[in-house]
N, CA and C atoms as an extended XYZ file, in Angstrom:
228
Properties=species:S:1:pos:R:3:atomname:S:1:resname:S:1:resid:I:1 pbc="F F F"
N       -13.042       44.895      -54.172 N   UNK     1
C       -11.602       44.812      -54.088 CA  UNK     1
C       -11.140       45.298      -52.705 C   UNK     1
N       -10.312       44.161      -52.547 N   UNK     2
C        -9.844       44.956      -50.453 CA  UNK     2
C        -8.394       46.471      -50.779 C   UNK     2
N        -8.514       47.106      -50.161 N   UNK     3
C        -7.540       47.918      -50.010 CA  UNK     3
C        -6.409       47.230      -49.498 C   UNK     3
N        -4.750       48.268      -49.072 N   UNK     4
C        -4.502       47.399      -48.680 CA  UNK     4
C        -4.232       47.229      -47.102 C   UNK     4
N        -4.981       48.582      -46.497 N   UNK     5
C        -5.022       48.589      -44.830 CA  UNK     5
C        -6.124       47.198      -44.753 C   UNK     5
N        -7.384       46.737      -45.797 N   UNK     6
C        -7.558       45.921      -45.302 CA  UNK     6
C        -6.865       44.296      -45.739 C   UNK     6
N        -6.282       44.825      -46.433 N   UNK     7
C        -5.198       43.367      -46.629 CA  UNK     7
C        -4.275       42.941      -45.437 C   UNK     7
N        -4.077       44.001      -44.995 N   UNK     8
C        -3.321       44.093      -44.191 CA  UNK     8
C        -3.687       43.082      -42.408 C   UNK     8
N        -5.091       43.989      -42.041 N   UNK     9
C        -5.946       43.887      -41.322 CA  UNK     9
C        -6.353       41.858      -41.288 C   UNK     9
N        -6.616       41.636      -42.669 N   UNK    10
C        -6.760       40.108      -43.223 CA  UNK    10
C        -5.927       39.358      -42.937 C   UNK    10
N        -4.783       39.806      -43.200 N   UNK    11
C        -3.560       38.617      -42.884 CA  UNK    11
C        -2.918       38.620      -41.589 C   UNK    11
N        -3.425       39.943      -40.578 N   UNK    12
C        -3.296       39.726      -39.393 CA  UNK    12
C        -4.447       39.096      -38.547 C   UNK    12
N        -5.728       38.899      -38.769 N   UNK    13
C        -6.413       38.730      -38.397 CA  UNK    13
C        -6.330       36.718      -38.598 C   UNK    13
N        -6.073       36.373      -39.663 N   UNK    14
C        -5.417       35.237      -39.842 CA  UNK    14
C        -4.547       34.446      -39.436 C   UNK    14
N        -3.670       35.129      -39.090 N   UNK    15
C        -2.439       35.076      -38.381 CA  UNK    15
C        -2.609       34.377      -37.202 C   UNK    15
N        -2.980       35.779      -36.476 N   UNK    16
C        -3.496       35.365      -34.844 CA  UNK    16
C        -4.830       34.451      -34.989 C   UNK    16
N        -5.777       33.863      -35.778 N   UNK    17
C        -6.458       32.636      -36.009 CA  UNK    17
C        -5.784       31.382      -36.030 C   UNK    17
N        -4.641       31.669      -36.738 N   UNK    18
C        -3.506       30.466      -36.527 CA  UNK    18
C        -2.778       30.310      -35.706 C   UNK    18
N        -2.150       31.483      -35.024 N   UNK    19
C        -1.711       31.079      -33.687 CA  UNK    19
C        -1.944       30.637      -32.616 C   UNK    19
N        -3.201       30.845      -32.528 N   UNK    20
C        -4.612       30.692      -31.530 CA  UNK    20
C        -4.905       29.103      -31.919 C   UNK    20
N        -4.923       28.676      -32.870 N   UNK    21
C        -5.192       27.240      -33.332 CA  UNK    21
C        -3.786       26.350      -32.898 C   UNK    21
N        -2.749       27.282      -33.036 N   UNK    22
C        -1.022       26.692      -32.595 CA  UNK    22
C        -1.021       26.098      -31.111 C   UNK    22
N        -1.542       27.182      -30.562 N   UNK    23
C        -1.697       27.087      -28.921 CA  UNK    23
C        -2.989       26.143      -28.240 C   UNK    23
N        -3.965       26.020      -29.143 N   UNK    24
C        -4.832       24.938      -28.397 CA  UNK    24
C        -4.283       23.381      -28.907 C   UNK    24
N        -3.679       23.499      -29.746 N   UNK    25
C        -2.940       22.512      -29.952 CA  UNK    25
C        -1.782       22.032      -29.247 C   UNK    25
N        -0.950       23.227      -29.065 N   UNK    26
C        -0.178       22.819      -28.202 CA  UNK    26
C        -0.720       22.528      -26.660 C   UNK    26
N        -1.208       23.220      -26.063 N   UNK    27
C        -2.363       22.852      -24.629 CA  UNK    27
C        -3.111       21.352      -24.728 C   UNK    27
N        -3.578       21.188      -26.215 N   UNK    28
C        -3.950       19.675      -26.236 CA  UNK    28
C        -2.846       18.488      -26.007 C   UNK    28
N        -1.910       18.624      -26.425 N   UNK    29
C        -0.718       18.266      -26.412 CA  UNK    29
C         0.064       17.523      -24.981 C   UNK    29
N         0.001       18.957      -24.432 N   UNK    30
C         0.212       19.522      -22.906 CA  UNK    30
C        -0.758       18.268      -22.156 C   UNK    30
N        -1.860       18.572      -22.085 N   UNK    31
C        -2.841       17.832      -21.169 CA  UNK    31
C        -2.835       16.124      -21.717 C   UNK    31
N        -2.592       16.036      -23.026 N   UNK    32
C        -2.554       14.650      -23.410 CA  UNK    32
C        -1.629       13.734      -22.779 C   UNK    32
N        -0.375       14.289      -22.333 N   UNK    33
C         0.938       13.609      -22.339 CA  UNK    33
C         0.747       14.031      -20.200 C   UNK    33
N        -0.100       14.944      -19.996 N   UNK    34
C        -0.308       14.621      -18.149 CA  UNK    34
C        -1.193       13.533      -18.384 C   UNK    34
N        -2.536       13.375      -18.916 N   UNK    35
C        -3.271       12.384      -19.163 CA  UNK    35
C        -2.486       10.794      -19.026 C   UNK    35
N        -1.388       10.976      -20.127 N   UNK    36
C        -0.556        9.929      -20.045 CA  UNK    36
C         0.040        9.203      -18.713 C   UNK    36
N         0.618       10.742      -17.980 N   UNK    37
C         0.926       10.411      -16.685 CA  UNK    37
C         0.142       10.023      -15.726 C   UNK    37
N        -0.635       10.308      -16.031 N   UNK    38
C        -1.481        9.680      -14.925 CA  UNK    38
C        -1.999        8.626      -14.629 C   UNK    38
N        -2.243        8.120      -15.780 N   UNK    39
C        -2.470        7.256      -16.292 CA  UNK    39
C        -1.595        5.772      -15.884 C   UNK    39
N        -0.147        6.357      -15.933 N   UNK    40
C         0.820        5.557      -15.510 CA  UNK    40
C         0.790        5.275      -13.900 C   UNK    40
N         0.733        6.637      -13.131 N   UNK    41
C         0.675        6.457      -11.983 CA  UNK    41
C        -0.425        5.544      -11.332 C   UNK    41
N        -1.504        5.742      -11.837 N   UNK    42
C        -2.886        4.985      -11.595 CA  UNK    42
C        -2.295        3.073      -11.872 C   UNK    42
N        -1.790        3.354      -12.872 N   UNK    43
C        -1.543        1.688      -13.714 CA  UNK    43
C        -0.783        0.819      -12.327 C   UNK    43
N         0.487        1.954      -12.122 N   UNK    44
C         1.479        1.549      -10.826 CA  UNK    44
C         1.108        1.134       -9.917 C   UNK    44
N        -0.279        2.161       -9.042 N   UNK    45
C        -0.626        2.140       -7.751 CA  UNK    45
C        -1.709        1.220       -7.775 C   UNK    45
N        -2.299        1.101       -8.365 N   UNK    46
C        -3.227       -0.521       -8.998 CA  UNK    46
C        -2.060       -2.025       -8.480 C   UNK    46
N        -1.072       -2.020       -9.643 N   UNK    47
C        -0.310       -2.666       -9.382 CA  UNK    47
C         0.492       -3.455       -8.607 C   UNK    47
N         0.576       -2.063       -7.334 N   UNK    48
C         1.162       -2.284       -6.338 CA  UNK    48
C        -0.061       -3.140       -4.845 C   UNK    48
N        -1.044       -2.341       -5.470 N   UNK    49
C        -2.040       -2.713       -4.566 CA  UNK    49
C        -2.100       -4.052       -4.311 C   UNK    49
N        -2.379       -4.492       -5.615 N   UNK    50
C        -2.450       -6.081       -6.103 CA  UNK    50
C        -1.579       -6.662       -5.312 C   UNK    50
N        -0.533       -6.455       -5.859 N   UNK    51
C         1.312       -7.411       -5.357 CA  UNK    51
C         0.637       -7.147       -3.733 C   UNK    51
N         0.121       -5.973       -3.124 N   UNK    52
C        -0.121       -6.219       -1.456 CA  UNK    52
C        -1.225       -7.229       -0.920 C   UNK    52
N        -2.090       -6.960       -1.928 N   UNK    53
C        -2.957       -7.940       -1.418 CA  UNK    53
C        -2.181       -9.628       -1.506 C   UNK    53
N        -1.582       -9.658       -2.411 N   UNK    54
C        -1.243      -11.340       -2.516 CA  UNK    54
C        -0.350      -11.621       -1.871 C   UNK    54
N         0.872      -10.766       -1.422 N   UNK    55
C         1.649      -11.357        0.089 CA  UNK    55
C         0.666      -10.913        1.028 C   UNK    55
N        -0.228      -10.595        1.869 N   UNK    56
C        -0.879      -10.535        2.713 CA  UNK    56
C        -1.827      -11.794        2.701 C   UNK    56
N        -2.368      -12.437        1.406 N   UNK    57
C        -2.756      -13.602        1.693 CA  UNK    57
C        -1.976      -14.339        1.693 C   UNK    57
N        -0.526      -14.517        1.146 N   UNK    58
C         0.700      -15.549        1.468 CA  UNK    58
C         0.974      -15.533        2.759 C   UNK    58
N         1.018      -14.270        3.514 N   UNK    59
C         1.164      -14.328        5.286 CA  UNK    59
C         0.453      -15.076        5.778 C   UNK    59
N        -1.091      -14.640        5.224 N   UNK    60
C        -2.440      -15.298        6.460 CA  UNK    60
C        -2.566      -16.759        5.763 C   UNK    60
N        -2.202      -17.753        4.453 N   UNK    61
C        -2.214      -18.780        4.262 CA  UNK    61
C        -0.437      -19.355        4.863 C   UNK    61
N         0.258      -18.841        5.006 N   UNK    62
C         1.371      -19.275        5.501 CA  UNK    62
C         1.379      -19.010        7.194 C   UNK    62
N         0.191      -18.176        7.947 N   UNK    63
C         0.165      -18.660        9.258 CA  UNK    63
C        -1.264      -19.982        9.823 C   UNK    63
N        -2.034      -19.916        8.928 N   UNK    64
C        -2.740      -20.662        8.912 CA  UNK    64
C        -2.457      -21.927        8.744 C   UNK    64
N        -1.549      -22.447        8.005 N   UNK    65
C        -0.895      -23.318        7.454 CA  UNK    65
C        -0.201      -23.978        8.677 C   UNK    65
N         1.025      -23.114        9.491 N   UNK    66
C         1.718      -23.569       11.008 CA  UNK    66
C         0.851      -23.463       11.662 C   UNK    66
N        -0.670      -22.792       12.074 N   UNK    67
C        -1.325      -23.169       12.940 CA  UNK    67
C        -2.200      -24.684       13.050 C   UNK    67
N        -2.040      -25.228       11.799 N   UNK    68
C        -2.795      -26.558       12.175 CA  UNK    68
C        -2.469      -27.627       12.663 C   UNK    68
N        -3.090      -28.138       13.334 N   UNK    69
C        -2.591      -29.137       14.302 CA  UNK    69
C        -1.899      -30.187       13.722 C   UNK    69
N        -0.468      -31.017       13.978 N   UNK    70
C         0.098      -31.597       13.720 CA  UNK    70
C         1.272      -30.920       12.014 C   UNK    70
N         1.646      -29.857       12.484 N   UNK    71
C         2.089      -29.144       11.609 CA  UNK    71
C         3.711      -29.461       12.586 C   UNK    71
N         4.679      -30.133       11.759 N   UNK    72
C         5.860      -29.971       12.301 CA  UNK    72
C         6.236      -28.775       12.942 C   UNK    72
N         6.326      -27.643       12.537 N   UNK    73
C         6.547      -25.998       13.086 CA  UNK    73
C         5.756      -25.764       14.438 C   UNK    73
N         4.878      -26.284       14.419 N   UNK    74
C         3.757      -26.037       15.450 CA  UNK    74
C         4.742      -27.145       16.904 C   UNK    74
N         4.917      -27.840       16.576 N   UNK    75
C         5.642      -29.034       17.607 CA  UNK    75
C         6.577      -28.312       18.348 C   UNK    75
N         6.411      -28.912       19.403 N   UNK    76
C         7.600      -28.140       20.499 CA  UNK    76
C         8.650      -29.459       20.786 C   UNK    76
């Protein structure tokens, strides 16, 4: 049979087991939703990369294009 300093002792010891379980949860939480962010940022800067690469080949196929010979634009 527990006394009740150790009843006592039990339901604090419990306690702070659960709070301790509160807080890695919440920290999981925490890091899940930066995870998220980052995630986004990565998605963006991908994104953006892309969109650069394809006007940079619209430039170099749109100067390539006036450089060929008999290209109205090219005519003086």
């Amino acid at each position: 049979m527990l006394t009740s300093e150790n009843k006592a002792l039990l339901e604090k010891t419990q306690r702070m087991e659960t709070e301790h379980i509160f807080e890695k949860f919440r920290l999981l939480r925490e890091h899940a939703a930066e995870a998220v962010r980052v995630q986004a940022f990565l998605d963006e800067k991908s994104r953006l990369e892309h969109e650069q690469q394809v006007l940079a080949l619209a430039v170099l196929l749109q100067t390539k294009k006036a450089d060929q010979p008999g290209n109205a634009s090219n005519r003086e």
